[in-house]
N, C-alpha and C positions, 0 to 999 in steps of 0.2 A: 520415625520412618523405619519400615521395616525393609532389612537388606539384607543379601545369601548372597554365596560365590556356589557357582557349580564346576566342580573339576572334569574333568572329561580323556579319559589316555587314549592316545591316537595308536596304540600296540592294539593288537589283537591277534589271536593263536588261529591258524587257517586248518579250513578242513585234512591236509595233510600231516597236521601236528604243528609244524614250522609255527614260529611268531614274526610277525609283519606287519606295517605302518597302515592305517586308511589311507583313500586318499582326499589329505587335508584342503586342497582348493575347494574340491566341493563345500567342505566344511565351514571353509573362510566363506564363501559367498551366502551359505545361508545363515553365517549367525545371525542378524538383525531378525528371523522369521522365525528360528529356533529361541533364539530369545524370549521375545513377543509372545510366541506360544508356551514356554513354560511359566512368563509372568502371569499369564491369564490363568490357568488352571494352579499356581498357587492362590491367585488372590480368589478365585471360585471356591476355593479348600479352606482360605479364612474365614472366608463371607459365612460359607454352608457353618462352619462351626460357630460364630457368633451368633449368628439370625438376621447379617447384615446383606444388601444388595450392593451391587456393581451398575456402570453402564457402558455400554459398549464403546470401546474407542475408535476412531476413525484412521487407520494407516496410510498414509501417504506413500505410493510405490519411489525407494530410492532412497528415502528419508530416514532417518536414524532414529532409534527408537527414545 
């Protein structure tokens, strides 16, 4: 099985120079979709390089990935 961590820093440098936080709820609420979406577009990047297909998965709204 193949497995990755993605790191993500919640800093960022704002248009006036200053450095400052996003803001994280939004974040928390979309992991399960950001998630999802970056599993698909790895396994679309293995597949294209092997010669292997995928099938599409069905999401349940709510439901954890």
């Amino acid at each position: 099985m193949l497995r990755d961590h993605l790191l993500l820093s919640v800093k960022g440098q704002r248009l006036d120079g200053k450095w400052g936080s996003i803001h994280t709820t939004a974040l928390h609420e979309n992991t399960v979709a950001a998630s999802a979406l970056y599993n698909e577009i790895v396994a679309a990047e293995v597949c294209e390089a092997l010669g292997l297909a995928t099938e599409p998965r069905t999401v349940t709204p709510g439901a954890g990935p």
